[in-house]
C-alpha positions in Angstrom: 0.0 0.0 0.0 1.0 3.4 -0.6 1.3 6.3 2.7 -1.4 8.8 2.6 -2.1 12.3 3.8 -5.3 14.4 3.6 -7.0 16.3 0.8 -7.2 19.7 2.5 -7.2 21.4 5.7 -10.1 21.0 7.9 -10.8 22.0 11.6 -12.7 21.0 14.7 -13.4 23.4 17.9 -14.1 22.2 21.2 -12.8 22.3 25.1 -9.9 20.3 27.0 -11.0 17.4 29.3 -8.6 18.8 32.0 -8.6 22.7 31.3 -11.8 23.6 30.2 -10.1 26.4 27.7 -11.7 26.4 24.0 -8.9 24.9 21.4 -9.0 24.8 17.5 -7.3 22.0 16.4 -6.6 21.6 12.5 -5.9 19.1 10.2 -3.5 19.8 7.8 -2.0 18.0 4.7 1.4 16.7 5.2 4.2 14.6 2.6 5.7 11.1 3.0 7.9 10.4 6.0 6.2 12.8 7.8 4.2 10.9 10.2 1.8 12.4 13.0 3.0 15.9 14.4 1.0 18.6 16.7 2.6 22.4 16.3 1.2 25.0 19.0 0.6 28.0 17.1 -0.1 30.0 20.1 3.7 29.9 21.6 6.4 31.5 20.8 8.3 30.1 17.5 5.2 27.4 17.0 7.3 24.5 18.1 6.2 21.1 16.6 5.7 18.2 19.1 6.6 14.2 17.1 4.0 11.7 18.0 6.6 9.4 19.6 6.2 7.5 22.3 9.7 8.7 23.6 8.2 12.2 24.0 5.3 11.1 26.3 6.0 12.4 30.0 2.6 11.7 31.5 -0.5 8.9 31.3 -2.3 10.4 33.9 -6.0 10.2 32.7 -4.8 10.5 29.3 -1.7 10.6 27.0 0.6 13.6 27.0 3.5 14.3 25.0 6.3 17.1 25.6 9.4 18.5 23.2 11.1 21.4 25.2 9.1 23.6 26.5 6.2 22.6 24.4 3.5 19.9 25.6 0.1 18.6 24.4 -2.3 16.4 26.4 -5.1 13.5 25.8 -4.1 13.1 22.4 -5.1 9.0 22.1 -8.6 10.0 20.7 -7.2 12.3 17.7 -4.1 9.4 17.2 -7.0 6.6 17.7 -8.9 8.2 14.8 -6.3 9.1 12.0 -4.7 5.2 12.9 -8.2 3.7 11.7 -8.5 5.8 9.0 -5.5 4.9 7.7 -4.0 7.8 7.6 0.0 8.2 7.9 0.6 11.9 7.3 -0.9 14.5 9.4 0.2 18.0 10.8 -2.2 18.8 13.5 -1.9 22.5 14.9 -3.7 23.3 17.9 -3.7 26.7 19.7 -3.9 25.5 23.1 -2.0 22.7 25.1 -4.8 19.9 25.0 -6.8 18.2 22.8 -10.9 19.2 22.4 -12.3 16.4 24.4 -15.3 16.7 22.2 -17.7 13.8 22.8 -15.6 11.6 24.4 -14.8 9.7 21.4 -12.6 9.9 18.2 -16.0 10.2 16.0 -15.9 13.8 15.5 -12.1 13.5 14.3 -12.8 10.7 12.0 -16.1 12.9 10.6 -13.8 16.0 10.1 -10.9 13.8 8.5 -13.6 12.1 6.2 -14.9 15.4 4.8 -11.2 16.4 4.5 -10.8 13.3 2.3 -7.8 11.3 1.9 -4.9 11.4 -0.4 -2.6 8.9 -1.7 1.3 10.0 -1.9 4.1 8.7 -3.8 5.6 6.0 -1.1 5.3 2.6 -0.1 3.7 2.5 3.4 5.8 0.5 5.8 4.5 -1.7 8.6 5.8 -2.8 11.8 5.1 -6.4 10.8 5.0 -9.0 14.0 6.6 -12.2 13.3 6.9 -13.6 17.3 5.4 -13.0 20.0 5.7 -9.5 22.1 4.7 -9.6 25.5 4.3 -7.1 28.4 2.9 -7.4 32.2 2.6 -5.1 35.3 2.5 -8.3 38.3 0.7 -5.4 40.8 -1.9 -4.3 38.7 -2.7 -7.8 36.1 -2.4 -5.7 33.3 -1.2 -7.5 30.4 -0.3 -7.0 26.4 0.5 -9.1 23.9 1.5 -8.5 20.1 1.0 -11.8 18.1 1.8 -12.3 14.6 -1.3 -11.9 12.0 -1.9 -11.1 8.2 -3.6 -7.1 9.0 -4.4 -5.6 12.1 -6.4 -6.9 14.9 -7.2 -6.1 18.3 -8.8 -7.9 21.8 -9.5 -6.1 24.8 -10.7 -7.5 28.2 -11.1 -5.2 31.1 -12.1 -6.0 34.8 -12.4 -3.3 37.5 -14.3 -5.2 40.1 -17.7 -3.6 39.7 -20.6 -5.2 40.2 -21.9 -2.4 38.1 -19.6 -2.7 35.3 -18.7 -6.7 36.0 -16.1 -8.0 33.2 -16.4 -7.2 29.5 -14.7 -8.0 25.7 -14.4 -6.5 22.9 -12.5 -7.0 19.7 -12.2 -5.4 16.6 -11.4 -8.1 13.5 -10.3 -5.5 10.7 -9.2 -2.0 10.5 -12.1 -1.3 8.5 -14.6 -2.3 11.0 -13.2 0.8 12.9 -15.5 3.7 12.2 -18.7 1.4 13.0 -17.9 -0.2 15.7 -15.3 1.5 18.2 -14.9 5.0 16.7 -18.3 6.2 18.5 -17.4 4.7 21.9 -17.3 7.3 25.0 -14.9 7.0 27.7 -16.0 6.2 31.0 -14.9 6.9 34.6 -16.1 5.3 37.7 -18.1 7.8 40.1 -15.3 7.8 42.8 -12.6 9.0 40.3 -15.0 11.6 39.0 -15.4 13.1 42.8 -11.6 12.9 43.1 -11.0 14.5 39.9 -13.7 17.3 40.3 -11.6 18.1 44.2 -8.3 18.6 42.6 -9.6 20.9 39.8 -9.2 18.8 36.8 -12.0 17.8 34.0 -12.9 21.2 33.8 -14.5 20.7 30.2 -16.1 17.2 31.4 -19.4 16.8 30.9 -22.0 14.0 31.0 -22.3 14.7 27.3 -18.8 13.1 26.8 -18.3 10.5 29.3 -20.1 7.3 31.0 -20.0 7.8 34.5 -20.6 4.4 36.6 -22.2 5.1 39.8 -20.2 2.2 41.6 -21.4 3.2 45.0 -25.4 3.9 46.3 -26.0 7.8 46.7 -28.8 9.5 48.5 -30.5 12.3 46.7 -28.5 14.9 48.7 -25.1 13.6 47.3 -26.5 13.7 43.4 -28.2 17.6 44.1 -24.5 18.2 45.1 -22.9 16.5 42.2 -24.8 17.8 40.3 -24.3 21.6 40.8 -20.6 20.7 40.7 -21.0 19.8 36.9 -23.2 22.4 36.2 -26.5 20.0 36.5 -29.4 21.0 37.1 -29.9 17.4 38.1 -28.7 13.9 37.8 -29.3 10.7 38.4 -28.3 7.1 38.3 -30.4 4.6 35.5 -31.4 1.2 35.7 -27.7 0.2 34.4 -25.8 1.9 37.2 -24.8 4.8 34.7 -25.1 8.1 36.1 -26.4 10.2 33.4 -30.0 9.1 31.1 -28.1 8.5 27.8 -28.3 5.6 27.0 -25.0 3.2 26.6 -24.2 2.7 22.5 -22.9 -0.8 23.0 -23.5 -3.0 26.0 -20.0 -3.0 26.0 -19.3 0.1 25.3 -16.3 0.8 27.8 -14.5 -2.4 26.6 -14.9 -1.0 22.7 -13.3 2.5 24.1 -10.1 0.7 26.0 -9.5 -0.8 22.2 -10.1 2.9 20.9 -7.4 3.8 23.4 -4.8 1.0 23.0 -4.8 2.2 19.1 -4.3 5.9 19.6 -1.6 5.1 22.3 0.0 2.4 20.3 0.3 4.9 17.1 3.2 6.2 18.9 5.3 3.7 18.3 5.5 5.5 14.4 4.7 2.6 12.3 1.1 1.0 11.1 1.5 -2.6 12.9 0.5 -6.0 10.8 -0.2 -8.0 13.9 -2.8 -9.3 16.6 -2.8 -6.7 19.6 -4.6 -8.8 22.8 -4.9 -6.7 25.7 -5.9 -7.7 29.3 -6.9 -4.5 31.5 -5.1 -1.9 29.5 -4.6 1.5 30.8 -2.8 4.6 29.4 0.1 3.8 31.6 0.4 0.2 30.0 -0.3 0.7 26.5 2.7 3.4 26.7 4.8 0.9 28.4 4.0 -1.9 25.7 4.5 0.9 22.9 7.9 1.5 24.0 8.8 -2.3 24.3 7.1 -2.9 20.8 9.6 0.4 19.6 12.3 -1.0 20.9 11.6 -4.0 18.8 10.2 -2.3 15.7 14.3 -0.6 15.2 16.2 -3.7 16.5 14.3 -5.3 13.5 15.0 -2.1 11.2 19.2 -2.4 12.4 18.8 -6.3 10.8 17.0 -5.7 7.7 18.6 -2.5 7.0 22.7 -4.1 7.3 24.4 -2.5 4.1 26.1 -5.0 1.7 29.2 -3.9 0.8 30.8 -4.7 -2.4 34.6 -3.4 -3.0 34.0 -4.2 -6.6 31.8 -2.0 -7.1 32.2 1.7 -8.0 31.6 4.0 -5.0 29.0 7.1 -5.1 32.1 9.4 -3.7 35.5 8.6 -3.4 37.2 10.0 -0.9 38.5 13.3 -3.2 34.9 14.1 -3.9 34.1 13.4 -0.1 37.5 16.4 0.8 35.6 18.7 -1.5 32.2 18.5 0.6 33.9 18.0 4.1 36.6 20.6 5.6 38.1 17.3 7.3 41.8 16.0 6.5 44.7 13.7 8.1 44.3 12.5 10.5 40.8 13.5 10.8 38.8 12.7 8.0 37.4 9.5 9.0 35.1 8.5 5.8 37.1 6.6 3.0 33.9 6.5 0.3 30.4 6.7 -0.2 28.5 3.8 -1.2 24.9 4.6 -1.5 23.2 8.0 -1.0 20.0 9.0 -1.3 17.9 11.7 0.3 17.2 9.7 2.9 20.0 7.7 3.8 23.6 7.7 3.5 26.1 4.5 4.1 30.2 5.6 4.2 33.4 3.4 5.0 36.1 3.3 6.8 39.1 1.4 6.4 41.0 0.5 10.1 44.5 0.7 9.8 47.6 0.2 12.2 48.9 3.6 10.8 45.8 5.7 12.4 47.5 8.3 14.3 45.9 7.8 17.5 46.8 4.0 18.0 49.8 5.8 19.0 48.5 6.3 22.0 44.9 4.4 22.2 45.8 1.6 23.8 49.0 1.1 21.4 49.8 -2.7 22.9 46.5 -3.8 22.4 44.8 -1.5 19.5 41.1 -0.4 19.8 39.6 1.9 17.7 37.8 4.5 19.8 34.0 4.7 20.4 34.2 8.2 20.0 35.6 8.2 16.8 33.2 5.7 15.6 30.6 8.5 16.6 32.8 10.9 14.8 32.5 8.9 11.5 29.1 8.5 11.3 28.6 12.2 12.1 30.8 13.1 8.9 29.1 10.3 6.8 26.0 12.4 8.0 27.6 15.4 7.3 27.7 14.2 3.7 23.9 13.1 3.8 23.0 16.5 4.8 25.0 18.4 2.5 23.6 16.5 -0.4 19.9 18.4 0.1 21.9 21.4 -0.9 22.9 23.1 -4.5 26.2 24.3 -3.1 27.2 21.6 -0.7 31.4 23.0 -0.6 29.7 26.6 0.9 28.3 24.7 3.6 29.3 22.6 7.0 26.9 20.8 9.5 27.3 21.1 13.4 26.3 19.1 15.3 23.7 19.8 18.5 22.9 16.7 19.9 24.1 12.9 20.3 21.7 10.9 21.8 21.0 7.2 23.0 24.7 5.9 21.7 25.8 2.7 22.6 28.8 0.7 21.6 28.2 -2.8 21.2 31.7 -4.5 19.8 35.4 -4.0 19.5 36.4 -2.2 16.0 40.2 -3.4 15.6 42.8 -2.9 12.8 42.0 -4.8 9.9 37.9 -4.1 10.4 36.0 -2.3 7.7 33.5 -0.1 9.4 30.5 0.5 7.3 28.6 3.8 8.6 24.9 4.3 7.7 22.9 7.0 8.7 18.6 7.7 8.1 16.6 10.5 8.4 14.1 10.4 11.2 12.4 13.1 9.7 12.3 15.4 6.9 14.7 18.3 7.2 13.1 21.3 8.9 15.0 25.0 8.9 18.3 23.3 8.9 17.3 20.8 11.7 18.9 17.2 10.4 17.7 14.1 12.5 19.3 10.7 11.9 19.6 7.4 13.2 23.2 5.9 12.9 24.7 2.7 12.7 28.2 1.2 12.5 28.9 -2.4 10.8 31.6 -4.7 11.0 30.8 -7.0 8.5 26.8 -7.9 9.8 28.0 -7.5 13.2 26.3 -3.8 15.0 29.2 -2.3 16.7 28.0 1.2 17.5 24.9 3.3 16.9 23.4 6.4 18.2 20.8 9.2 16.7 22.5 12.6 15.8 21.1 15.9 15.5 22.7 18.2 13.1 22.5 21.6 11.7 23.6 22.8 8.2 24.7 26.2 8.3 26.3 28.2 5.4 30.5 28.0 5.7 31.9 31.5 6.4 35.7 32.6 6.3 35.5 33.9 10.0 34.5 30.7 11.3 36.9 27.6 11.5 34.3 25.1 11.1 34.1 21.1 11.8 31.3 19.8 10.6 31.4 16.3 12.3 31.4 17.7 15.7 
């Protein structure tokens, strides 16, 4: 299948759960590779917040991400709705720092989405395909999630809370296209003691029975619901035959397991990729279904390191040699660590280095017993993504990248004299204002000896600076 975007912009208004403050929140169209991103347009600089499950800092009563200073909450329903849709690309700007809880569901999303339309783009859409089992459990709480393989995408959800009211329910949802139907309009739900609770610490300011199943899981006298109800701005309320404390009526019988499986969705979009797989999921919470989507992203870029090992062939003629490489790179002896280029596209970029005994600094690296240093390593993937960076520009010998960041490096083997270090290096995301994200590897032979993702920015060479562009 090929990724997809939407047609045209389209917006929904509506309140935060937790706030209460009015939000716009707009859809907007968005290329391959560019995967689910919120921007707050009302802060400073309109910073842009990934839908990655690495950014989430909270899963209390909802999922909420944060990039520096910038942070959006309860952001499962809109994730939840653009997942069963189908849709990959998205740029989602909102004006305040929390979704519009709307109804409680991801209906008025997948409505709004729907009349956007949707629109194919030119790239093959790639799955997080489950080939073994992927487990998670929390031993205090029972909660448990499993990934098992399966042809498409399919979910199970069993939840248990120890109400008589609510007693034990299932639900499951056989194909991604049964979505809108049968989970899409499913409210969330919250169990009468967690509404008081809530209502004493000042959150759900923009509840409302209108957008939530509240289960009356204890008796109250009339006095307790007149009070209740003037704290939700009732004029009354009161609990129905079902033990739900509002008169509309439920949508399913099982209406609280369907929205769990709406939840696990939108949470588990975080993990980046569409997943081909059997999602089971025993008592599943925000907390969990973040913890599983970080266990299942762990997995989904252990498999990407395996499938994605360059081949190297010597025979064949390299992209750059290494005179083509000294005219892009500023780098010489001893410190221009990238002998060729062997494939380079705009995404990706794979370089090599050839270990010698006669490196400088095995003069003094462990010279009895030579090492070649993990830093270096790091030092010649950064120029190999020096080069991949330089190649989105006309002019690349006017420019040099700097480097901002290293992050989550690891070195997993020795690199000796003799080795061949093959460097690859990926975008994580399109280039933005300069801003070059990659994921790299190093390779001796098929064997991962170092990696780490690198954060870059290309920035025009001038004669007052003395630039080094893979540091």
């Amino acid at each position: 299948m090929k990724q997809s975007s939407i047609k045209s912009p389209v917006s929904v208004k509506g309140v935060g759960l937790h706030t209460g403050k009015k939000v716009t929140l707009t859809f907007k169209p968005a290329p391959a590779n560019h995967g689910y991103r919120f921007q707050r347009v009302d802060l400073p600089d309109q910073p842009v917040v990934n839908a990655d499950v690495k950014l989430v800092v909270s899963t209390n009563r909802g999922t909420t991400l944060r990039s520096g200073e910038a942070q959006v909450s309860t952001v499962e329903h809109v994730l939840s709705a653009l997942t069963g849709l189908g849709i990959d690309n998205v740029l989602m700007e909102i004006n305040g720092p929390e979704m519009p809880i709307m109804d409680g569901t991801s209906m008025p999303f997948v409505e709004a989405l729907k009349k956007s339309g949707r629109e194919e783009l030119d790239a093959e859409r790639e799955y997080f395909e489950i080939t073994e089992p992927i487990s998670y459990k929390d031993e205090i709480t029972g909660t448990e999630l499993l990934a098992l393989p399966s042809d498409e995408f399919e979910a199970t959800v069993m939840i248990d809370f120890n109400s008589k009211v609510l007693g034990q329910q299932f639900a499951a949802l056989h194909r991604m296209e049964e979505y809108v139907e049968e989970i899409a309009s499913c409210r969330t739900f919250v169990f009468l003691h967690e509404l008081e609770k809530l209502l004493e610490i000042g959150l759900i300011k923009g509840g409302d029975l209108d957008n939530a199943i509240v289960i009356a899981d204890r008796k109250m006298d009339q006095t307790e619901l007149d009070a209740l109800a003037k704290k939700l701005g009732k004029q009354s309320v009161k609990v129905d035959s079902e033990g739900v404390l509002n008169t509309v009526k439920l949508r399913f019988q099982n209406e609280p397991a369907r929205h769990k499986l709406l939840d696990v969705i939108g949470d588990l979009a975080l993990i980046g990729k569409p997943i081909r797989g059997k999602i089971v999921a025993t008592k599943p919470g925000h907390t969990a279904n973040v913890e599983f989507a970080r266990l299942l992203k762990k997995h989904l870029t252990e498999k990407r390191r395996l499938l994605g090992i360059p081949k190297y062939d010597p025979d064949k003629e390299p992209v750059c040699d290494v005179m083509q490489i000294a005219k892009m790179l500023p780098h010489r002896y001893p410190f221009l660590l990238v002998d060729k280029v062997i494939e380079l596209s705009d995404h990706h970029v794979v370089g090599v280095k050839n270990v010698t005994m006669n490196e400088a600094f095995f003069q003094g690296h462990f010279p009895d017993n030579p090492v070649f240093p993990g830093v270096l390593q790091i030092e010649a993937m950064a120029q190999t993504g020096g080069i991949l960076a330089l190649h989105s520009v006309s002019d690349p010998g006017n420019w040099d990248t700097y480097f901002l960041k290293i992050d989550n490096t690891k070195f997993k083997a020795k690199v000796v004299p003799g080795d061949t270090l093959i460097l690859k290096m990926e975008l994580l995301e399109p280039i933005r204002r300069g801003i070059v994200h990659m994921q790299g590897t190093a390779y001796v032979g098929s064997k991962l000896v170092s990696e780490g993702e690198l954060t870059a920015q290309i920035v025009r060479r001038t004669k007052e600076i003395a630039v080094d562009n893979g540091s």
